[in-house]
N, C-alpha and C positions, 0 to 999 in steps of 0.2 A: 632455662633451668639446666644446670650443671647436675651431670649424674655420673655413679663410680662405672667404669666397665664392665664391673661384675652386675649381676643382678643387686637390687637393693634388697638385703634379707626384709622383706616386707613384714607385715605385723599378721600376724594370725589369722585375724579375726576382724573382718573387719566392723563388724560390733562396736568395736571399743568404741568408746568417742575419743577424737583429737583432742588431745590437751596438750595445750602452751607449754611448755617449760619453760621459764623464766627465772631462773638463776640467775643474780649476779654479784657481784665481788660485795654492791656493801648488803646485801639480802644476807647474803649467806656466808662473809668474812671470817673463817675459821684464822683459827692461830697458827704460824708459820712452822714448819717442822722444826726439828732440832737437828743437832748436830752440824759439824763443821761440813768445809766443802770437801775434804778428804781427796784423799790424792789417784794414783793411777795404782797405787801397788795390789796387788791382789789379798794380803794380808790374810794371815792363817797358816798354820803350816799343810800343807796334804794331807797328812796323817790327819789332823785334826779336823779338817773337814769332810774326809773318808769319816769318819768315827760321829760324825754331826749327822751326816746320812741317814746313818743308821737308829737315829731319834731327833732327828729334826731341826731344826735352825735353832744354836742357841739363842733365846732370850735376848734381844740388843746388841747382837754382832753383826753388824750389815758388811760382807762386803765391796766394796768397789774398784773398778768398773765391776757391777755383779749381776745385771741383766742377763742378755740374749749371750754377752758376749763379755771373758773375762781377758784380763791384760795377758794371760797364757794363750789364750784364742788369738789375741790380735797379735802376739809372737810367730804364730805359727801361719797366723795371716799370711807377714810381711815375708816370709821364709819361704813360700809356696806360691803365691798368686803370679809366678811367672811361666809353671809349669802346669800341665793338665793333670786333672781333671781344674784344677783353681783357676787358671788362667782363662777358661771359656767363660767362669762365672764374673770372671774381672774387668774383661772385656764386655760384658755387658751392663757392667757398672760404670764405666769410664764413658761408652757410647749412650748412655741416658742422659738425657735432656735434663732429668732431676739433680745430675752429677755435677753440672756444668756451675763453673763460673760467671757467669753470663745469666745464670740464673735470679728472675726476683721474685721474692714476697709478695705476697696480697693479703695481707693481713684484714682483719675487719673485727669490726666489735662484737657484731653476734654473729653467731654461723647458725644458720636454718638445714635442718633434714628434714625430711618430712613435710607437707604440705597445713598449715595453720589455716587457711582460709585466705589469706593477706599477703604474707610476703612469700616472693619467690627464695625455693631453696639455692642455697650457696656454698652448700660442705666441700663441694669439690674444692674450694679454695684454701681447704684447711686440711684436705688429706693430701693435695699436691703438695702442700708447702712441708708437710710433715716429712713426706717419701724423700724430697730434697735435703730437709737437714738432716737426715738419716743417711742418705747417700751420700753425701758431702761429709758428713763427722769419719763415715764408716771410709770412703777413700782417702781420707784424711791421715787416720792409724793405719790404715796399711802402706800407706806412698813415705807421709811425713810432711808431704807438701802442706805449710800451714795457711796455704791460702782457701784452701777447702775446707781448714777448721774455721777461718775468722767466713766461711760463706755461711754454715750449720750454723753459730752464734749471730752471724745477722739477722738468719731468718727466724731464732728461738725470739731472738729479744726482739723483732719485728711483733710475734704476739702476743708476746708477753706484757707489752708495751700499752697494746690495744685490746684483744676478749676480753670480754667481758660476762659473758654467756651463752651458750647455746640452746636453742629454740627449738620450736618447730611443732610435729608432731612426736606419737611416743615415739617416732623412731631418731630420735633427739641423742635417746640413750645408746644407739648404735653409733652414733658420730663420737661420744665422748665414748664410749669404749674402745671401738678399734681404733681410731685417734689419739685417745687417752692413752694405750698400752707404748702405741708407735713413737707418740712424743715423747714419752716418759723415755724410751731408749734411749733417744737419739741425746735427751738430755744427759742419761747415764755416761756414755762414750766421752760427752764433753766435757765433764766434770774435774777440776783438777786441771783444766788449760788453761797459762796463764794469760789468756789473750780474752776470757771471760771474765768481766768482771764479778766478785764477790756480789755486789749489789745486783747486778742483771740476774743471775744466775739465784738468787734470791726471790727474786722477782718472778722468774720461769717457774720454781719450785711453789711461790704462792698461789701464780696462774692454777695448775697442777693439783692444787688442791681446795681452789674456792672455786673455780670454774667445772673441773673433772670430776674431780672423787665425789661431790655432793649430788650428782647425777648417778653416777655408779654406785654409791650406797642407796640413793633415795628406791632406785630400780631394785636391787635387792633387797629391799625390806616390803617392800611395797607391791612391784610387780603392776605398776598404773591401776592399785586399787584391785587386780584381777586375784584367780586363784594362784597357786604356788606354780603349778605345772602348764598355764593358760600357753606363755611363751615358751619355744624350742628352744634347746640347749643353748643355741649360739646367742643369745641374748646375754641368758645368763652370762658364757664363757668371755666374751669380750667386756663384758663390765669386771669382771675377777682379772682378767687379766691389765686390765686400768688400774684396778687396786692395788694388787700383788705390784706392778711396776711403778708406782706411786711411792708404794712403803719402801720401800729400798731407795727410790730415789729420794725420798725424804726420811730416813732411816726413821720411819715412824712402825713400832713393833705392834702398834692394836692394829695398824690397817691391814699388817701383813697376817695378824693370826684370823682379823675376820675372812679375807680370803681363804687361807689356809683353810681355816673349819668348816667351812662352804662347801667346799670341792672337797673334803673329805666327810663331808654330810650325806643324810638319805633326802633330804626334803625336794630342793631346788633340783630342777633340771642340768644345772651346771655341775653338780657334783658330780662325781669321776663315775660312781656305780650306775646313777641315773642316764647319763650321756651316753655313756657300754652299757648300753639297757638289759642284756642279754648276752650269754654265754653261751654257744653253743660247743659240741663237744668240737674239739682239736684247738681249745680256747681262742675260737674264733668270735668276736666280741659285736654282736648285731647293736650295730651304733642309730642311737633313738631317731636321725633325719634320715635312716634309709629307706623307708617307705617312702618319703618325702620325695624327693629326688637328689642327685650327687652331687649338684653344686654346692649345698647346704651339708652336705654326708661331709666332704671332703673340706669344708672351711672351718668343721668341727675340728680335724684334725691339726688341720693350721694354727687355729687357736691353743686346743689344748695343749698341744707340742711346745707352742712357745710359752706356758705356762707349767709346763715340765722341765722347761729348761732353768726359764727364770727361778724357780724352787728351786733346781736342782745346785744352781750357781751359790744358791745362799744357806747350801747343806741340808736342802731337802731335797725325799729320792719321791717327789709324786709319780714318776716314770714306774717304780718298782711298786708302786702303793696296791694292796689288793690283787696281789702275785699278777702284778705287769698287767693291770688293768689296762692301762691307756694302749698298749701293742697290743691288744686284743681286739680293743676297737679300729686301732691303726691297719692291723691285717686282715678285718673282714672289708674296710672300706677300700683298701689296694687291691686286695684279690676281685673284689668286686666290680672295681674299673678298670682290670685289665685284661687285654684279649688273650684267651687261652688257644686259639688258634684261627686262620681264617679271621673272620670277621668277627666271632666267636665271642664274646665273654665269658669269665668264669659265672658259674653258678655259685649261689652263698643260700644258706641254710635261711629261715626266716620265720619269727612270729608276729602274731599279730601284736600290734599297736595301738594301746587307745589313750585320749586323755580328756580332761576334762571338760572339752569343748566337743567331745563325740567324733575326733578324723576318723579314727578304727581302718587304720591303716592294714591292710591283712597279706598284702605279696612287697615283695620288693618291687621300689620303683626303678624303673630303667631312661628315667626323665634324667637326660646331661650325663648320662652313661658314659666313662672316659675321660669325666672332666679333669682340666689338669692346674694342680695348685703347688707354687715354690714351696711345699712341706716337707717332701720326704725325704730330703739331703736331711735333714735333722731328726729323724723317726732312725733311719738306718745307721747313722753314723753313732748314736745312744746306743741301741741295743746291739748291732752286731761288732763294732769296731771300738765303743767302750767297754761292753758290757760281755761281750764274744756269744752272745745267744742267737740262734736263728732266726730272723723276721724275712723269710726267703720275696713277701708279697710287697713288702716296703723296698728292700732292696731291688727287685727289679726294676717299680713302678720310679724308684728315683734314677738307679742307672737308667733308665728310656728317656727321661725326659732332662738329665745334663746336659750343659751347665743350667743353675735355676737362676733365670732373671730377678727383677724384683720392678716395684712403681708400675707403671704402665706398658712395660713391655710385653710383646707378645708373649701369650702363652704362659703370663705371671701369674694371671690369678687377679688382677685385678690391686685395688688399695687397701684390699683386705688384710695382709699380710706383709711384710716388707721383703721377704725373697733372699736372691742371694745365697742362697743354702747352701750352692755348691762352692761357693767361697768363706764364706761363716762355718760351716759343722762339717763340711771334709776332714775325716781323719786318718793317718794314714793306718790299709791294715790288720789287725789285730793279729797277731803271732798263732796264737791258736784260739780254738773257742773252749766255754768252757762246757764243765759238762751239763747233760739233760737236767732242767730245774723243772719249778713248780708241779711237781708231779702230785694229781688227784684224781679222788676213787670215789662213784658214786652210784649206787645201787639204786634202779630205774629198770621198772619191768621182770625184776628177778635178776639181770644182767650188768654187772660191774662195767661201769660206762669212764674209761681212765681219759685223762689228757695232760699233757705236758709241753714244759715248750724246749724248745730243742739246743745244739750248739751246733756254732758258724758253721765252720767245716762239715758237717756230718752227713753221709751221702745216704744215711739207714740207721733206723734205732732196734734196740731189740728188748721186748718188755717181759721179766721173770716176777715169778708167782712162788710167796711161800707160804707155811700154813704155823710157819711160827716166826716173831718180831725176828730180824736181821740175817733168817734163812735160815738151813739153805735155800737159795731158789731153783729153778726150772725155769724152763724159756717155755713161753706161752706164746711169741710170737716174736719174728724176725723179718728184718729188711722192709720196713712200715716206713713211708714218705709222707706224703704231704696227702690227710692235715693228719697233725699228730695226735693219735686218739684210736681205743684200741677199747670193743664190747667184749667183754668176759664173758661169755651164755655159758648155759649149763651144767652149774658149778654145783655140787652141794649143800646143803646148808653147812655153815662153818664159818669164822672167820679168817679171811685170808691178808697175806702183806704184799704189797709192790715195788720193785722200782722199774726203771729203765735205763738202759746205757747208748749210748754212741759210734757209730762205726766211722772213721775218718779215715784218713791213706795214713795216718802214723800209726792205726789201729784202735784201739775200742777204750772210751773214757770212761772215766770213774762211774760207780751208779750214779741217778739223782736220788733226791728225799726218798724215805719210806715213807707208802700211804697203805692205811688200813681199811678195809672193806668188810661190811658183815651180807652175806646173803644166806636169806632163808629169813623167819620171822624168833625177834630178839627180843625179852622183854627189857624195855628202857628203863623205864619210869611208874613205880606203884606207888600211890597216894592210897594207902587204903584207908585214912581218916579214924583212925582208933585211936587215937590220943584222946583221953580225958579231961587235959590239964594243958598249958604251956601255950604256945604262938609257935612250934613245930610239928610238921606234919612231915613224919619219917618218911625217908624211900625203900621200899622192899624192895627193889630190883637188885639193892647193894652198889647202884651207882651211881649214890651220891646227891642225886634231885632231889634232895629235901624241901618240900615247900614252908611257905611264913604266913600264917596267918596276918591279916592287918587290917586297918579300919574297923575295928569292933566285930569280925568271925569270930565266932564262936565252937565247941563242942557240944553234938547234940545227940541221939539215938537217931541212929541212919538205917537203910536197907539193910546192911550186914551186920554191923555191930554201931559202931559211933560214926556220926558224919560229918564235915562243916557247914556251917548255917549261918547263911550270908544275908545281910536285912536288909538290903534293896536300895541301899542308900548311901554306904559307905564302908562296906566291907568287902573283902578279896581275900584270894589267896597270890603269893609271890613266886615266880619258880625261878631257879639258876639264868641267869645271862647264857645266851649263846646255845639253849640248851637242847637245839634241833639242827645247829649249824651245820652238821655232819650227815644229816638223816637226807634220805633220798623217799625209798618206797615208805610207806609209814602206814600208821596204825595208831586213831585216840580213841578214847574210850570212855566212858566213866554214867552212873547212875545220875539220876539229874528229878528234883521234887520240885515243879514250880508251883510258889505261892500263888500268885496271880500275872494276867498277861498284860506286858508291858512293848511295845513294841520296840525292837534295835538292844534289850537286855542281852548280855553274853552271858555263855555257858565258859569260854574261854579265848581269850584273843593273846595272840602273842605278836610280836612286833616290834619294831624301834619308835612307832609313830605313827601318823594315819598314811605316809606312803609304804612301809613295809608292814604287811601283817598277814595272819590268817585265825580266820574266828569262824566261830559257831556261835549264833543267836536262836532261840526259841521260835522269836516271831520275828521275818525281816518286811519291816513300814506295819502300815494300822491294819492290813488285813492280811498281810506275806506267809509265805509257809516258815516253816524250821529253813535254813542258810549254814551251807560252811562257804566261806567264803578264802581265798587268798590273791595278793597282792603285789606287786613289788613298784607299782607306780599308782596307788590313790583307788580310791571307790570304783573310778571310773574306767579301770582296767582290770577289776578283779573277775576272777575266772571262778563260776559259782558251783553250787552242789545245792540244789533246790527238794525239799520233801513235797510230799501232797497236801500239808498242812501244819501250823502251829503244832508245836508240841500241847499237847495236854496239860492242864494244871489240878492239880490236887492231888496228886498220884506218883509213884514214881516208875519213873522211865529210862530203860535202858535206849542211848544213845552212843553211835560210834561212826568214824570217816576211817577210808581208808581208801590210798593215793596209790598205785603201783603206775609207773610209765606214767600214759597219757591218760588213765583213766581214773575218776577217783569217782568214791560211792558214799552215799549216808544210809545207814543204818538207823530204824527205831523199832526197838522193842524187837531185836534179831532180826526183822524183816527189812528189805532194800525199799529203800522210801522214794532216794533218789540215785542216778547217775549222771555225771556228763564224763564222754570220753575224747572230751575234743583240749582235754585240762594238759600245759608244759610248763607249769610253775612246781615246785617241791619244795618241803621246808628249806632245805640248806639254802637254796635261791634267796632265802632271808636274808644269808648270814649269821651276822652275832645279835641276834636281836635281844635288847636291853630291858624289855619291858612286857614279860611270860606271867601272864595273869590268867587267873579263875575267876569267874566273876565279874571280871571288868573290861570297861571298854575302850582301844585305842583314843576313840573320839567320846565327845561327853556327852553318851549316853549312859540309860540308867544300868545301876547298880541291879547285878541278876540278885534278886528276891528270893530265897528260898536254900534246899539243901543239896547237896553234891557227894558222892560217895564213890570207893573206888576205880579212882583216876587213873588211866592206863595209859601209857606211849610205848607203841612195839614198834621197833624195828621191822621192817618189811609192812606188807599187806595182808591180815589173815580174810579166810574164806568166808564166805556167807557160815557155813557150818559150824567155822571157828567165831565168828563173829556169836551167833548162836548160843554156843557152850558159856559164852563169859557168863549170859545171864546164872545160869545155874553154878558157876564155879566157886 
């Protein structure tokens, strides 16, 4: 049995049953991509793919070489790999076994991962050969020597010639994805040499896509029959990153927008906000396998990096997507495997994890603490030497560990990744940085909870405070390092403005963004339900949350004056998109008349879907109490707010939650029903959630039955007292 060096990211569960894969070219014979074999030019102008960035890959412009690595990349190759920092990564590409001339193929018809019961596994035979025409194409553009491009084309068209499917068990879909992504480069690089023929090169592209990509879609639609979140991000991320490399290599635009929408999805584990499962303050990004251990932490990053890149190559900035999600995740997992002194490790902030197979991961694991993966030559050289932002934890962890090997060599990381970093994404650099970005404001506890992320250069930031949009400010706080993140306590009610600036040896840069902060308690959103007439339910707070009547609600005589009256089966109310994004401490509220008990009906759920939401239900299962419930990874991680019982029906009842910090309460009838204070979820942790309903429910449960009257959302957390007064107000 042939196995990778690394660990085999093994399967979950092992529950699952082993199932075959059996794919093969005439089962599954899709239609060959389009488009010509296109040449080496980079095509585009700068400008225009600066500006594509900024809204995404146009529509059917691929282009190429436009993977890992564009024809400006391999310029800058050939111009530098004789000097250090390049040189150490070059000489480790030249001394690999994968490099060599002397190198053969072992091609085979089916490659087995995973154990079927029957055949012995044989993938090693198919990530060896892959690392080799990657290390052969890649020495090839940077020497010139074409006897290393006709080596890379022997070994494409050795399999291209012969797979015919890959097998095994589910971890089948691990050979075609991290294989899939690798082959698909190494085919990119050689695209356009005239020493390939049209028809081979043909032929490689169809392997590519009746062999790979049907595997790597079938896994993502599918998930071997499991739930959405069963398998760990890296499952997902090497099959997106097969696709994503696929669509470009066969300039096919559906494959690339289904990746694309993936990874900027809430569902799948592979999606960028799921994988950064967590945000802690100093946008330090708790990445979903660090409970796990750090072989798994850090091969997340390998992955999604080179599916940052790949985007980025084809005018998308996934790197920037969700204010620089991905270096959020990138620097809590560097900080995290490296020693801050002594023997030391850094400390990283952490919550609990759960998913739908119950791990309830609750501390950081320190399992492969240290581990070392060729990634972060490409993490550092994006954000601080493109982009001039500070990633202080990627930047070390990749200086320590130059030059990055790749294949089999020590210290590489295994065939997970192809390596090479410090020869691929060295840049030289950056003249200066730019100023403090992403700068946000979140009220947690009564206390303006800021973070931002920083520039290259900057040895100290200093963060002002004003109490009207663009100042003046005041300096709140000076000479603030690492992590970047600053608690505002004891402020007034009021609302206040932020930025922060930079201190460098040329002196102090520009602010960043203004962000806005309300502390003290605000009223949001007033649904008071007095409309007689129409499918609009005004907002009295005056800002804007108008709700929509839909599915047959009605206007009825309510508690106060008029109510809406929802009939259990198909009616709701609608609120604005996005319309708690910003809200940290909070405050809901509202009358609530139940017809009769129906178990899992909502009073109101808001969310994108059933992984992002938070609700309040009457009754949670056939004999549950009242529930507010919130989420940002599925049922099976939500963080509850329990009463002592079903709400009542026939009557009406005042009901209210309210979150401050870590601690959130349920209110009925003025009185505290329930608490848990052990709660670090808060609406904004939503996001832009799509889908702000009264009445209804994420999942297809029933239609809440009966009437509802004014609807409150306040800013901050009021008191039991305050909670109290609503009734009578």
């Amino acid at each position: 049995m042939i196995n990778t060096v690394e660990d085999v990211i093994e399967n979950k569960n092992a529950e699952i049953s082993r199932r075959t894969f059996l794919y093969s070219l005439g089962a599954l014979a899709l239609a060959g991509c389009g488009g010509g074999l296109g040449g080496d030019g980079q095509g585009g102008a700068p400008g225009a793919l600066a500006a594509a960035r900024q809204g995404g890959k146009p529509p059917g412009a691929f282009i190429h070489p436009g993977l890992l690595h564009t024809d400006a990349d391999f310029t800058r190759m050939a111009a530098k790999y004789t000097t250090s920092p390049w040189s150490g990564s070059w000489n480790l590409l030249i001394n690999n076994s994968h490099a060599s001339l002397g190198y053969t193929a072992r091609p085979v018809p089916i490659v087995y991962r995973g154990s079927d019961g029957v055949h012995a596994q044989n993938f090693g035979l198919l990530f060896s050969d892959v690392a080799a025409a990657y290390a052969c194409a890649l020495r090839w553009k940077v020497s010139g020597n074409p006897d290393y491009a006709n080596k890379a084309v022997e070994i494409m068209n050795a399999w291209s010639a012969v797979l015919t499917s890959i097998q095994g068990s589910t971890e089948a879909a691990l050979a075609a994805g991290l294989q899939g992504y690798e082959f698909a480069n190494a085919a990119e690089i050689m695209r356009g040499y005239s020493g390939w023929a049209a028809a081979d090169f043909t032929r490689f592209r169809n392997m590519m896509l009746n062999v790979f990509y049907p595997i790597n879609h079938d896994f993502l639609i599918r998930h071997n029959g499991t739930e959405i979140t069963h398998y760990w991000a890296n499952w997902d991320l090497c099959n997106l990153a097969s696709i994503l490399a696929i669509s470009v290599l066969c300039d096919d635009q559906a494959k690339w927008d289904e990746a694309i929408n993936y990874l900027k999805g809430e569902s799948g584990n592979g999606g960028i906000g799921q994988a950064v499962y967590f945000l802690h303050p100093g946008h330090l990004g708790q990445w979903q396998e660090s409970g796990r251990d750090q072989g798994h932490a850090t091969l997340g990053i390998a992955l999604l990096g080179a599916i940052c890149e790949m985007a980025w190559n084809q005018g998308e900035d996934l790197y920037g997507h969700d204010n620089n999600r991905f270096l959020a995740g990138a620097e809590y997992v560097a900080k995290s495997n490296l020693i801050e002194s002594g023997g030391t490790y850094y400390t990283v902030p952490y919550v609990r994890y759960n998913n739908i197979d119950n791990v309830n991961q609750t501390v950081f694991s320190t399992s492969a603490q240290g581990h070392v993966r060729p990634c972060w030559a490409l993490v550092y050289n994006h954000y601080v030497n493109r982009k001039g932002l500070a990633a202080p934890h990627s930047k070390r962890f990749a200086l320590q560990i130059q030059p990055e090997g790749g294949g089999s060599g020590s210290g590489s990381g295994g065939y997970d990744q192809l390596g090479y970093g410090t020869l691929t994404c060295t840049r030289d650099p950056i003249a200066s940085g730019a100023a403090p970005s992403g700068l946000t404001a979140h009220t947690m506890g009564g206390a303006v909870v800021l973070s931002w992320w920083g520039s290259a250069y900057a040895t100290g930031y200093t963060l002002k405070r004003a109490t009207t949009p663009g100042g003046p400010y005041t300096t709140v706080a000076s000479g603030i390092t690492d992590p970047l993140t600053y608690s505002d306590s004891g402020l007034a009610a009021g609302t206040y403005y932020y930025v922060v600036s930079a201190t460098t040896s040329t002196g102090t840069t520009a602010n960043s963004n203004e962000t806005k902060a309300v502390v003290g308690v605000q009223l949001h959103t007033l649904l008071a339900f007095n409309e007689s007439g129409g499918t609009v339910a005004a907002d009295a707070s005056g800002q804007g949350h108008a709700g929509t009547l839909a599915g047959g609600a009605i206007w009825v005589p309510g508690k106060k004056n008029n109510a809406v009256s929802l009939n259990g089966s198909s009616g709701y109310v609608s609120l604005p998109a996005g319309i708690m994004s910003d809200v940290g401490d909070a405050t809901i509220a509202c009358w609530v008349y139940w017809n009769a008990s129906r178990a899992w009906e909502r009073v109101f759920d808001f969310g994108s879907g059933t992984g992002h939401y938070m609700m309040l239900t009457p009754r949670a299962g056939n004999t549950g109490p009242a529930r507010f419930a919130i989420t940002v990874n599925g049922w099976s991680n939500e963080q509850n707010i329990n009463s002592t019982a079903a709400l009542p029906t026939g009557q009406w009842v005042h009901v209210a939650v309210t979150l401050s910090g870590g601690t959130g309460r349920l209110y009925v009838n003025g009185v505290q029903a329930g608490v848990n204070t052990g709660m670090f979820l808060a609406p904004f942790r939503l996001q832009n959630t799509t889908r702000n309903w009264i009445g209804r429910s994420q999942y297809p449960d029933p239609y809440f039955n009966g009437k509802i009257d004014e609807f409150r959302i306040y800013r901050g957390a009021l008191s039991a007292a305050e909670v109290a007064a609503l009734m009578t107000a």
